[in-house]
Every structure is written in structure tokens, then in C-alpha cells.
N, C-alpha and C positions, 0 to 999 in steps of 0.2 A: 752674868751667869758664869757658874765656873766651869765652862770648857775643857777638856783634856786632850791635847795631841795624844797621840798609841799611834805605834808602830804598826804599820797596816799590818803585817804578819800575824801578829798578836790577833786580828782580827778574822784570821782566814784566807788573806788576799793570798797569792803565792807569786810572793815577791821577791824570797829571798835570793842569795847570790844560785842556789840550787836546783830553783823554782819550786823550793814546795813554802808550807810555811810553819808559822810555832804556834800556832794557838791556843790562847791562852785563854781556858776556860774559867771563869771566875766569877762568882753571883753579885761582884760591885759593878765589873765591864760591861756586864748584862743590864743591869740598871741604871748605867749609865745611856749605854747606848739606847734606850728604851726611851730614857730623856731628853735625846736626841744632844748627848752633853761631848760624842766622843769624835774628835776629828783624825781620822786617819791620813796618815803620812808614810811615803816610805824615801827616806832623802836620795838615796843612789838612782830609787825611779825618776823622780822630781828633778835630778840632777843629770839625768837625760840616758842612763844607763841599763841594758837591757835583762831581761830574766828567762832564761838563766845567764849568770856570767860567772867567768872566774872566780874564786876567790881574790880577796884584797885585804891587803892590812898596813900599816901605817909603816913606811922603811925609816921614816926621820919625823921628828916634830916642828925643828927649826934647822933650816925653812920645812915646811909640810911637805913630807912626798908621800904619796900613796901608789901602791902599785898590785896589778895582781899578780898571781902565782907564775905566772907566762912573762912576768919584766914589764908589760903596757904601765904604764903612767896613766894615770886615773883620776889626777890629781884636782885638775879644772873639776870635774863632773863631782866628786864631792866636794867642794869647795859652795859651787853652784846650789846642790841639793840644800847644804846645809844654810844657805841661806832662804833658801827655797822655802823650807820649813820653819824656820824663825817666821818668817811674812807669813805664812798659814797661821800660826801659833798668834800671829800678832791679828792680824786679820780675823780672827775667829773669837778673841781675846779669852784663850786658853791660859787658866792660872798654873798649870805645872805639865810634865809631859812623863810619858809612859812608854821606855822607848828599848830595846832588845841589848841583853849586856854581851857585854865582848864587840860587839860590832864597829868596825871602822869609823863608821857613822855614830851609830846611835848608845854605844858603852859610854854609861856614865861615869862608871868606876876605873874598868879595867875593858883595854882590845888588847888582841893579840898583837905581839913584837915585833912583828914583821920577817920573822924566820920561816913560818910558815910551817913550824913543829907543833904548834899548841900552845907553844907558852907565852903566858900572860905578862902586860907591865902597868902598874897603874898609873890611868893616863884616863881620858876621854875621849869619846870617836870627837869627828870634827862636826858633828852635826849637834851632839849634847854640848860640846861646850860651845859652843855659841849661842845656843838658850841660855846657858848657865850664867853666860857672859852678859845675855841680857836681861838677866831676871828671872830668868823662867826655871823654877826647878824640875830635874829629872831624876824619874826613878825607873829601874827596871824590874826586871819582875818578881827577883827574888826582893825586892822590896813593898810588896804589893799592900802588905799590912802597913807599912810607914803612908806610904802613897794615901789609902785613905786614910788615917789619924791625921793628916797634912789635908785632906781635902775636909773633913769634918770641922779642923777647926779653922777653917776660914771659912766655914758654914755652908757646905756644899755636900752634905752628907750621901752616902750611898744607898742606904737604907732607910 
């Protein structure tokens, strides 16, 4: 069955660093989850971290530091998460993931720099690319149309 990790936010949870969430209203998610196809995950939860929390954003890639707005070091707890979510994703055997862009965790494209001004660098949180790493594709939302032409044609259609 073709499973899809989503970032629980996406879902209504209010998990994010802010406590609220982004949800994402969409008539695939809705039929997905209807199919009981959608596994929700939120890595920084899974990775033992509370809501609301600081912001965080990636200060180094090598070696990985993550830290929030306050200097804490973070870095264990997403490290954690994102493996946390790979074994869910593998556990559930989810073929691609649906995961919040910009996020420390979960940006598959592009998180924030770690200046903690807004601006972007392209890169992936550490929770996406360790799917990515292991096979698992991630998209986020403004990709939501590739997402299903992706889940269609591995024949798992939304509709």
C-alpha cells in the first residue's frame, strides 16, 4: 500500500515550533487519509522536543549543529527525530513523504541559514534528507501537484 508520511502540522496537530499549525487543506490529503494511507509525524516531537519551543535553524551542516534563537543546542533531538521518522516511514512502509518547507527538519529544498533573519539556503532539514538518503522521496507543499503525479504513477492514485 502506498503510505505517506505528512507532517503532522499539515494535519491540524499544533506541533509546530509556535504551537499552532499549517494545515493543509487539500482534496488528495483528505482522500488519502480517508484511506487510512496518511502517517503523521512531527520529527522535533519524536525527537523529544516540546511545543511550543524556540525557533531553530541549522548554524553548520558539517558537522551538524542546530540551535535555537536563545544558542541551546538542539542538535541530539533532531538528529533523534529524524531517525525517529525514517523507522515510522519504514515501519508503515510509506513510498514518499509530505513534509513542511523551510523547516530544520522537515525542508526538502531549502531551511533557513541559521541567522535567524529569514533567509534561505538550499539545503534540506535533517529529517528530509535522511528519507532522501534512504529512498524515500520528499515533497512539500508547494509541491503538492508533483507529489500526486509521483504517487499516481506508482499507482496509488488520489482520486
Amino acid at each position: 500500500m502506498g503510505n505517506i508520511l505528512v507532517s503532522a502540522c499539515f494535519m491540524g496537530e499544533r506541533v509546530r515550533y509556535d504551537g499552532k499549525h499549517s494545515l493543509l487543506d487539500h482534496p488528495a490529503l483528505k482522500k488519502w487519509k480517508e484511506e487510512g494511507r496518511i502517517v503523521m509525524a512531527c520529527p522535533e516531537v519524536l525527537g523529544g522536543l516540546p511545543t511550543p519551543r524556540p525557533p531553530a535553524e541549522t548554524q553548520s551542516r558539517f558537522p551538524i549543529l542546530i540551535q535555537t534563537s536563545e544558542g541551546e543546542d538542539v542538535t541530539p533531538q533532531y538528529l533523534a527525530g529524524a531517525e525517529a521518522a525514517l523507522e515510522l516511514a519504514r515501519k508503515h512502509n510509506c513510498c514518499c513523504a509530505l513534509m513542511k518547507s523551510r523547516s530544520p527538519s522537515c525542508g526538502n529544498k531549502q531551511i533557513y541559514d541559521g541567522s535567524f533573519s529569514g533567509k534561505l539556503t538550499d539545503a534540506p532539514g535533517v529529517a528530509a534528507a535522511e528519507l532522501i538518503r534512504n529512498g524515500i522521496p520528499v515533497f512539500n507543499e508547494r509541491q503538492i501537484n508533483e507529489l500526486i503525479t509521483f504517487m499516481e504513477q506508482q499507482g496509488h492514485a488520489a482520486a
